[in-house]
N, C-alpha and C positions, 0 to 999 in steps of 0.2 A: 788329527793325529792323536793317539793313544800316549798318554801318560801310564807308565806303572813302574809303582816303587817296589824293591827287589831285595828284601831282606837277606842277610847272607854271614851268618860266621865263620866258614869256610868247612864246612865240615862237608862227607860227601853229598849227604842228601840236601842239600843247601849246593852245591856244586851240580845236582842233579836239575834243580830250577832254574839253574842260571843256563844250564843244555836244553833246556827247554822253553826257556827265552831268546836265546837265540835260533832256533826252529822258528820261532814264532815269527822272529824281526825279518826271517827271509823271503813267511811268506808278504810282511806287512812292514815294509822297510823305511815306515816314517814314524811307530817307534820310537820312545824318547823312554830310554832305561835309567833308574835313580836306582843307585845299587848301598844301600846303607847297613852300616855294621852298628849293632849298639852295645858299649862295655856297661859292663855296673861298676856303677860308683862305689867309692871305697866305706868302709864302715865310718860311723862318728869317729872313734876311737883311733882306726889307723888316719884319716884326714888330719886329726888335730898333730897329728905326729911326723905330717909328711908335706913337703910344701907342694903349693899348687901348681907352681911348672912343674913340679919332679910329676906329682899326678897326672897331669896335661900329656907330656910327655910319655909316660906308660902307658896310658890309653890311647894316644896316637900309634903309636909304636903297635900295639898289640891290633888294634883295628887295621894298620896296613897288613902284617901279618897274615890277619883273617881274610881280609879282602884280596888279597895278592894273586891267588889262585881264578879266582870268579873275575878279578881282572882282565889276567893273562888269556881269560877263555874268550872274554867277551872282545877285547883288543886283537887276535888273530882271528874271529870270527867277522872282524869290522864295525862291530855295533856300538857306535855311540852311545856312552854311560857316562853318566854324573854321579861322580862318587863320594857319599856322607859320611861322616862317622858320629854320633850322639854318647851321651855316658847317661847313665839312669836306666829307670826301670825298662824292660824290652818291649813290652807292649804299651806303656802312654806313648815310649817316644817314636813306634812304628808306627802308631794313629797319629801322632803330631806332625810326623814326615810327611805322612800318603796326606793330612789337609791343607800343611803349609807350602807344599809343592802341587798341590791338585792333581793329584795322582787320581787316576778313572780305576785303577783295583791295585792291590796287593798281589804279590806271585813270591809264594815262598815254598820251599823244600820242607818236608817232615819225616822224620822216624815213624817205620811203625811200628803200634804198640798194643801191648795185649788190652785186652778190657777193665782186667782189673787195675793195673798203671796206670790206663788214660782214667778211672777212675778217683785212684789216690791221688794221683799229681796233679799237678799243675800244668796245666800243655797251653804253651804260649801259641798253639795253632786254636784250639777253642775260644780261648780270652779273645783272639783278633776275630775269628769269626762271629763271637758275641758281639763283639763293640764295634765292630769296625762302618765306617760310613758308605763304605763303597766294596764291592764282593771283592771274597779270597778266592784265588786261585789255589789250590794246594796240590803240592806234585809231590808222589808218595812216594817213600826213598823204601831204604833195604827191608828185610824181615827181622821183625824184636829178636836181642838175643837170645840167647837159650837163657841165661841169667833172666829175664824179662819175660819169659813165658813158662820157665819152670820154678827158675827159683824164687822170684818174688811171691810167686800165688804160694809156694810151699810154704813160704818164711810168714807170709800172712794166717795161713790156715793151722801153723804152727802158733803160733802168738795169741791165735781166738783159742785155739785147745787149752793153750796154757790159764786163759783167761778164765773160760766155763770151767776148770777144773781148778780153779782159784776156790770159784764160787761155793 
């Protein structure tokens, strides 16, 4: 029986892998979905200012939130899911999920993103595809916005002009 862990914020393309895990569970219906949300932790600064049920608490709350949707999909689809929520960084505690569960792969949803984004950024789909112990599945959501294919290369290519003409 296939174990795989099922990242999910609720967002569409994350909503899109959970449609496409259940495709999968129909044709392969023994399947065992761990569907996990991860918050980040709060700053030093606001922690020392905020007690630990009260934080408990909003991260609870905000990971049902997230989760609610990819629930409700997986629930009227019939697919048995075990549902996690974790607080910390998003990819230690997606590898620490998919080892302490023995998960066989990862199946997450992603944005796509122009080249020079998946460049500057940070993309918590490469981090897990670098590190991860066992393959990622990656189910590719919408088209980068226009804000993400015109204007950040513009805002970059404006920033270097300003820079060389510093010089």
């Amino acid at each position: 029986m296939a174990n795989l862990l099922l990242p999910c914020d609720g967002s569409p393309n994350a909503l899109r892998a959970v449609r496409h895990v259940i495709a999968e569970h129909r044709r392969e219906p023994g399947l065992r979905v761990h569907l996990l949300n991860v918050q980040p932790a709060f700053s030093a600064y606001v922690a020392r200012h905020v007690s630990r049920e009260v934080r408990a608490d909003f991260h609870r709350e905000r990971s049902s939130v997230a989760l609610e949707p990819a629930r409700r999909l997986l629930a009227e689809a019939g697919v048995e899911h075990h549902v996690h929520a974790e607080v910390g960084d998003r990819v230690g505690c997606i590898l620490a999920a998919a080892r302490r569960l023995r998960c066989d792969r990862i199946v997450m949803g992603t944005a796509r993103r122009s080249p020079l984004v998946r460049a500057i950024g940070q993309s918590l789909t490469g981090a897990l595809i670098e590190r991860a112990d066992v393959p990622v599945e990656v189910i590719v959501g919408d088209q980068a916005s226009a804000l993400e294919r015109i204007g950040i290369p513009a805002s970059v290519g404006a920033g270097a002009a300003l820079l060389w003409a510093a010089n």
